[in-house]
N, C-alpha and C positions, 0 to 999 in steps of 0.2 A: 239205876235211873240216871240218867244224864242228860240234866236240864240246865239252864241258867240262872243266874238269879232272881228273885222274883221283882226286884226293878227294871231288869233286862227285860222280862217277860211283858212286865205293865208298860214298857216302853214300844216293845214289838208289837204289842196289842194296840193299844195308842196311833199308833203311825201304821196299822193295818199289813202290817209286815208279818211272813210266814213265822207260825212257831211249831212246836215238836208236837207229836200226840200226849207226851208225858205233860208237856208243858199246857198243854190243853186242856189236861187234866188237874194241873194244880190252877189254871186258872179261874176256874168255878169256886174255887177260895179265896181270889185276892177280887174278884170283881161279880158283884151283886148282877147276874144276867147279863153274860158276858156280850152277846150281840142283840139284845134288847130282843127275843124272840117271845117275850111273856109279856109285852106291853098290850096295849087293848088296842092299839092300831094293828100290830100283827098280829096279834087273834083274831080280827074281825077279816086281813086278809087270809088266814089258814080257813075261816068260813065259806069265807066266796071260792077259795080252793076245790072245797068242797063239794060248794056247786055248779065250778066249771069242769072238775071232774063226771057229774051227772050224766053225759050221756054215753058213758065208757065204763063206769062203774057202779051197778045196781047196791047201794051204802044198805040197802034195807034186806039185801040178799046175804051182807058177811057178816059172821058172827063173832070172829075178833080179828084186831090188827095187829101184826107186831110191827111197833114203833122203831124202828133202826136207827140211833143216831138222836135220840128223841128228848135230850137239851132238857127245858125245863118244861118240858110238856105239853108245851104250846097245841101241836097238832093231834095230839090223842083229846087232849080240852076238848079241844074244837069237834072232834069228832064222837064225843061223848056229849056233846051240848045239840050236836044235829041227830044223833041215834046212840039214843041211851042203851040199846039194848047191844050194842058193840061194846066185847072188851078190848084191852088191850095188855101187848106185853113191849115194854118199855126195857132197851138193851142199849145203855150208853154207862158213861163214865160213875163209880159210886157217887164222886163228886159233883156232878150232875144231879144224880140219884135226890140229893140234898136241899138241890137248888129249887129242885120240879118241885118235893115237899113243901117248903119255903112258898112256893109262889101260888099250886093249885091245889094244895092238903094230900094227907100221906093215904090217901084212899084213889088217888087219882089212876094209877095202875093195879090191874088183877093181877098181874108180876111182873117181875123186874130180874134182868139181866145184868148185874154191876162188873164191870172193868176196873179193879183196882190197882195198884201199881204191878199185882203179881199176875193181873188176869187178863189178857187181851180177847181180838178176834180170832185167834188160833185157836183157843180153846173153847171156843164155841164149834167147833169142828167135829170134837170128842164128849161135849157137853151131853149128860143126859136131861133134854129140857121137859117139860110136864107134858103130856099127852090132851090134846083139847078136846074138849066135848063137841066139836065139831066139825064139821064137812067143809065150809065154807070160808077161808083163811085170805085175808090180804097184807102181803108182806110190803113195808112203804119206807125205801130208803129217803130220809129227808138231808139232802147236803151233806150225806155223810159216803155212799157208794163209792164218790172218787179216795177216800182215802184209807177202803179198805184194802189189807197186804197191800202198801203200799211201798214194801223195801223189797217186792219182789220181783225177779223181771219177767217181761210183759206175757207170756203164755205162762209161765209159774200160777203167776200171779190169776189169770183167765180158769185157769183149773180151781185155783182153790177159791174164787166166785162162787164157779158152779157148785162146786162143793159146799159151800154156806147157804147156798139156795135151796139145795138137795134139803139139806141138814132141818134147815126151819119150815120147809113144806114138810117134814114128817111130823112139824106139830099134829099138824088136823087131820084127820082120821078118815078123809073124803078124797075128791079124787078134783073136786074143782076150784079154783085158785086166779088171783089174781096180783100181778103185782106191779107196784108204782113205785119208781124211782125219780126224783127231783133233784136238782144240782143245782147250785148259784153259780153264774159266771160262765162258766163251762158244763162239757156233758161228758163222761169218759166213756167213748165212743166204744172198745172191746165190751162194756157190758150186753152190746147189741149183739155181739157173736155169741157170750155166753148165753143167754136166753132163745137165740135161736136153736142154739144146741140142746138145749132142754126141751125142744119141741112147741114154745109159747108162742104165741101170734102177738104181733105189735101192734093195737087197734087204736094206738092215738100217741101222736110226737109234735112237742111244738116248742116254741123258747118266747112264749110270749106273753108268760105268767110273771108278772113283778110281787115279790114278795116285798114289803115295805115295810118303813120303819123311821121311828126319831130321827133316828142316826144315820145320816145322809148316807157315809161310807159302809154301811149295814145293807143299803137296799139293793134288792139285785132280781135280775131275772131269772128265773128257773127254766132248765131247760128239761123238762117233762117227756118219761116216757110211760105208758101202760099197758103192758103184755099182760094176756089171758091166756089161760091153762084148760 
């Protein structure tokens, strides 16, 4: 692992400057909610998320989400406070894993996928993950999509997308699927090939979703896309 030190790291963070995925990963250690996504101003917007998702995504139709990217829990909360009867499986950082305990209790996910120093997104490739009890599966990249295989170059990298797509639509046991991807800032545009390639229709795209927060340099627009299966 080849990070920097961790005043380096508080300092990148600080001044909103890129840091490493490792470094990303030890930073859920040195800073209590690293981009404020567990405050109650941004849960109430992952709420409204919600339901400006409503008329693209029937919430009372999917019987669980897996959470990609999914920080300290924030939007599975959310989505568990509007339909209880949604589970979820939550796949980000262990140290992550910790923070979500910490902020929404250690019941907050039906399972968890941990990234440890020895475990990335590759090995979600070969993973043998739980088989769900059901038909009805919404996979919801949050801010995290752009920086999956991200040392790889650009059709590499489009392949083993799809390939992670593939992978986690073989949770649920049915044949119909929905998935949402959101990004701050930016949108990485190849995910629109890879899903076209998997056969999914794009039934809603916009960049006009602000996702807020305390911390001015935190808030940012999402640029939203929702493909059906």
């Amino acid at each position: 692992m080849n990070v920097r030190p961790n005043a380096d790291i508080l300092d990148a963070y600080h001044n909103n400057r890129d840091i490493s995925r490792d470094e990303c990963r030890l930073l859920y250690t040195l800073v209590d909610d690293p981009w404020d996504l567990g405050s109650e101003i941004n849960y109430a917007a992952y709420v409204d998320f919600l339901v400006y998702c409503d008329p693209y995504i029937d919430w009372n139709a999917i019987d669980w989400i897996v959470d990609y990217g999914s920080g300290v829990g924030t939007f599975t909360k959310a989505v568990k406070a509007c339909y209880p009867h949604i589970k979820s499986i939550g796949i980000d950082f262990d140290t992550a894993r910790h923070a979500a305990e910490k902020r929404f209790g250690a019941r907050l996910f039906d399972y968890y996928y941990a990234m440890d120093v020895d475990t990335n997104e590759y090995d979600l490739l070969r993973e043998r993950l739980p088989k769900l009890d059901s038909e009805r599966l919404c996979t919801c990249f949050f801010n995290s999509v752009n920086y999956l295989f991200r040392d790889q170059k650009k059709k590499s990298r489009e392949k083993k997308l799809l390939k992670l797509v593939k992978r986690l639509e073989k949770l649920s046991t049915g044949r119909s699927y929905k998935y949402l991807v959101a990004n701050s800032n930016f949108f990485y545009p190849p995910i629109d090939k890879v899903m076209q390639k998997h056969g999914c229709e794009l039934v809603h795209h916009s960049n006009d979703y602000m996702l807020d927060s305390r911390v001015d340099r935190f808030k940012a627009v999402l640029h939203t896309r929702i493909w059906q299966k």
